[in-house]
C-alpha positions in Angstrom: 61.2 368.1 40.9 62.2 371.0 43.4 59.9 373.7 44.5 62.3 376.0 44.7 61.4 380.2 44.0 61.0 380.8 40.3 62.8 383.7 38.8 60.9 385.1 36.3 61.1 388.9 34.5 59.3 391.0 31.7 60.6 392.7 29.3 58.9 395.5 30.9 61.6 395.1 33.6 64.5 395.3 31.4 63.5 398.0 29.5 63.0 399.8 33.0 66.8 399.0 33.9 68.2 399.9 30.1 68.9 396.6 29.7 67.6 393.5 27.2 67.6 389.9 27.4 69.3 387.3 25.4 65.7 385.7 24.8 62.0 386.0 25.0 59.8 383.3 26.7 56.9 383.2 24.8 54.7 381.5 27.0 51.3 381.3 24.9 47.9 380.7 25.9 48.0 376.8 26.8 50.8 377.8 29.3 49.6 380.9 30.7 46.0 379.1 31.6 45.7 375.2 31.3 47.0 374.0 34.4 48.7 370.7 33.5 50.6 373.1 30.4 51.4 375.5 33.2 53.5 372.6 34.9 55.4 372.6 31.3 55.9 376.0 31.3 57.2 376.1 35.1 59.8 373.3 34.0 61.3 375.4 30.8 61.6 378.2 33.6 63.9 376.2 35.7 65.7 375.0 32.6 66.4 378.6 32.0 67.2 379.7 35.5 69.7 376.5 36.0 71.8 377.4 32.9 71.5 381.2 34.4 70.0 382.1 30.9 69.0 386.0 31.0 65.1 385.5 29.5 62.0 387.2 29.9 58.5 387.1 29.1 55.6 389.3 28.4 53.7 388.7 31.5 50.2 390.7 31.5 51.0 392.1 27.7 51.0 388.7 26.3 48.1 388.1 23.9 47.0 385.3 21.8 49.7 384.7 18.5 46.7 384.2 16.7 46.9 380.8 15.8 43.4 379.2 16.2 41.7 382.0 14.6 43.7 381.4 11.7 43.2 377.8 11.2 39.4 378.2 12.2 39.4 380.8 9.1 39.5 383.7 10.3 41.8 385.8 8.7 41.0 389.3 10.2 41.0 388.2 13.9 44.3 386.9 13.0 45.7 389.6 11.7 44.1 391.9 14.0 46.3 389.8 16.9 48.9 389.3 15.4 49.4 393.1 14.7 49.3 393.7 18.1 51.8 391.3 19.0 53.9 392.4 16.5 54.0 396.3 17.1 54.2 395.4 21.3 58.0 393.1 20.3 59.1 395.3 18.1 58.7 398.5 20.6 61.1 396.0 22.8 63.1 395.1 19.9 62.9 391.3 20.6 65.2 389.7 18.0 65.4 385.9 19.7 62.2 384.0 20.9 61.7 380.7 22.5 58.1 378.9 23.2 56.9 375.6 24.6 53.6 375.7 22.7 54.6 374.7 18.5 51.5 376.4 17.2 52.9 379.6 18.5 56.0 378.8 17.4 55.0 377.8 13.6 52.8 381.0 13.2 55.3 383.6 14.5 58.1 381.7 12.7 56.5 381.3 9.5 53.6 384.0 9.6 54.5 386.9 11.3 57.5 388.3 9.3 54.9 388.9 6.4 53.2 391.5 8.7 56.5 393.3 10.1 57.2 390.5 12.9 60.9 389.2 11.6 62.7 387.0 14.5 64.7 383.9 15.6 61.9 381.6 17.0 63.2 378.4 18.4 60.8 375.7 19.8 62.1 374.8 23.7 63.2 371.6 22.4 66.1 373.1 20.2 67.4 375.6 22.8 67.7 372.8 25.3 69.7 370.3 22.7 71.5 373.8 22.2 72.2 373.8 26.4 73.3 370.2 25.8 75.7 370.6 22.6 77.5 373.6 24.5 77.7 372.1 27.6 75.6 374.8 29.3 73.1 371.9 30.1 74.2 368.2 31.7 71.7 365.7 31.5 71.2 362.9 33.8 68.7 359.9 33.6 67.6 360.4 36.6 64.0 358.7 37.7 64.0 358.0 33.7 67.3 355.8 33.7 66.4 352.6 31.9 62.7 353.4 31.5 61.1 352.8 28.3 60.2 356.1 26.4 58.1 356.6 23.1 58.1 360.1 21.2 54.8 361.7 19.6 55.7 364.4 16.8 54.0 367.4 17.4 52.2 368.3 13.7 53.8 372.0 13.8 57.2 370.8 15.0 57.6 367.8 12.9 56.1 367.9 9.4 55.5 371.9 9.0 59.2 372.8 10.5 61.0 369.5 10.3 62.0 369.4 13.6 62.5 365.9 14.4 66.1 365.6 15.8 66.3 367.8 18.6 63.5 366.3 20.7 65.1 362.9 20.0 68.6 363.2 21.0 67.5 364.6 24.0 65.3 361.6 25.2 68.9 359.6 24.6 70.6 361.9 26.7 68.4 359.9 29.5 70.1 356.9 29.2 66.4 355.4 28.2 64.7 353.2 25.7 63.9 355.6 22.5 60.6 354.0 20.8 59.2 355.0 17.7 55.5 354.4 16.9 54.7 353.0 13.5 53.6 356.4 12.3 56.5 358.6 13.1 58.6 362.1 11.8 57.2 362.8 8.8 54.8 359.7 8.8 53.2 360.9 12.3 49.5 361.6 12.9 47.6 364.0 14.6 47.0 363.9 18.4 43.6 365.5 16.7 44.0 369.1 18.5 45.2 370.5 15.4 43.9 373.4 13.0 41.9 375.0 15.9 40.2 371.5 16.8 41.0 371.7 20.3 38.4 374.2 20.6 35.2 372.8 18.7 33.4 369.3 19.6 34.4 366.4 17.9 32.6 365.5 14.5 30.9 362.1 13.5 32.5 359.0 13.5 33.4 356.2 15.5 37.0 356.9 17.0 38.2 359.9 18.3 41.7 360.5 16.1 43.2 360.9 20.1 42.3 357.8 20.8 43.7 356.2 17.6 47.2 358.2 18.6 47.4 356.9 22.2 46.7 353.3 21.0 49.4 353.4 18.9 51.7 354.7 21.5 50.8 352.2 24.1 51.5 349.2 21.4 54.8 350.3 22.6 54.6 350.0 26.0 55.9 352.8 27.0 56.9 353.9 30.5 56.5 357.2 29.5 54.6 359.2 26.3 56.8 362.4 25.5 55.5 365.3 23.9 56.3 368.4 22.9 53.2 370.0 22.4 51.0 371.6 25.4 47.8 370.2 22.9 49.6 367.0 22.4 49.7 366.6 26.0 45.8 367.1 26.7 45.0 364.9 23.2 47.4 362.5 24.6 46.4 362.3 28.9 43.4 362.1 27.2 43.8 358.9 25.2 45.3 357.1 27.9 42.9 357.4 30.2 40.7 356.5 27.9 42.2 352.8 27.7 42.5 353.1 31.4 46.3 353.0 31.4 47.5 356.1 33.4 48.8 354.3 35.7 51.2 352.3 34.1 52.2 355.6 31.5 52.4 358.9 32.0 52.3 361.5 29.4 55.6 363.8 30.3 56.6 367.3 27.8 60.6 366.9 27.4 61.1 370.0 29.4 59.4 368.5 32.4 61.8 365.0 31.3 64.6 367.0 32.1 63.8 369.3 34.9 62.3 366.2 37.0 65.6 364.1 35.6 68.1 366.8 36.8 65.6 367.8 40.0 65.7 370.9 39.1 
């Protein structure tokens, strides 16, 4: 993937010029501060910039969407963030919002217009099949030609939104091998980050549920483990390593699939 300059604006920016964009990058917190999500987050950038896409993002204004402190049951710290978010978009009148990160994208979707919050949120993987359809977006295989791929549904993509298409046709568009594990779409598990788990330790038992997810994805064999999830992706690296195999597969989000496949 090039290292070329990254163009990136806030909305603070286009408000200073009069102007808006078509789209707000919601980056969220995974993106903004892990560093392997940040890599995700850099690769949906150069997606953007290659289809000259006029996006911003929040930069410095950005806070939390809330939800972890919702699923962890707290109700008022949710609210209390989400409030804020809310009154900071609307004073930039966002109408459109795209994110990498499908926890963000669930509670703002399905959460947020009860409080005042009322937008278009798509998840990254349905504005680049968008890019694709319209021909905005040509996708090439790439390093990914004839490799093996299997697909992990992201628990707020797939089951709670029923977004199961999008991610899928474009792992095709890679002229690859699409795999499906034996739990998949609205049969898939948990990469066990869910409902604010990510942040607590794990609880008895004899098998971490990441473990159980990453075995059933390298029954496949797969050259590659996609995700679409920034938590998927830790839950996931995680579970490979665990059965030693990072070597042999790597665990890739689509938007970094298609940046590194187009060398953007």
């Amino acid at each position: 993937m090039s290292e070329t300059a990254l163009k990136v604006e806030t909305m603070a920016d286009y408000m200073a010029r009069g102007e808006a964009p078509e789209i707000l990058f919601w980056v969220g917190c995974s993106g903004s501060f892990d560093d392997r999500a940040k890599k995700i987050t850099k690769a949906i950038v150069r997606i953007l910039n290659h289809v000259g896409m006029k996006f911003a993002v929040l930069g410095t204004e950005e806070s939390c969407s809330g939800d972890p402190a919702k699923r962890a049951g707290n109700e008022f710290l949710f609210q209390m963030q989400a409030m804020s978010n809310i009154t900071l978009m609307n004073a930039y009148e966002v109408k459109k919002i795209v994110t990498g990160c499908p926890h963000c994208f669930n509670t703002i979707k399905n959460e947020y217009p009860e409080l005042g919050g009322k937008y278009e949120v798509v998840h990254h993987t349905q504005l680049v099949q968008e890019l694709i359809n319209s021909g905005k977006l040509k996708v090439q295989g790439g390093e990914f030609k004839g490799k093996k791929i299997v697909y992990h549904d992201p628990c707020y993509l797939g089951r709670a939104n029923d977004v199961y298409e999008a991610p899928r046709e474009i792992i095709q568009k890679l002229d690859v091998e699409l795999a499906e594990m034996k739990r998949s779409r609205a049969n898939g598990l948990c990469c066990g980050a869910g409902g604010a788990q990510m942040f607590k330790e794990s609880e008895k038992g004899d098998k971490e549920v990441s473990t159980e997810r990453a075995e059933e994805a390298l029954a496949e064999n797969p050259d590659v483990i996609a995700v679409g999830c920034p938590f998927c992706n830790t839950m996931m690296t995680d579970g490979v390593k665990h059965f030693n195999k990072e070597d042999k597969t790597k665990v890739l989000d689509i938007a970094e699939l298609i940046a590194s496949a187009n060398d953007l």
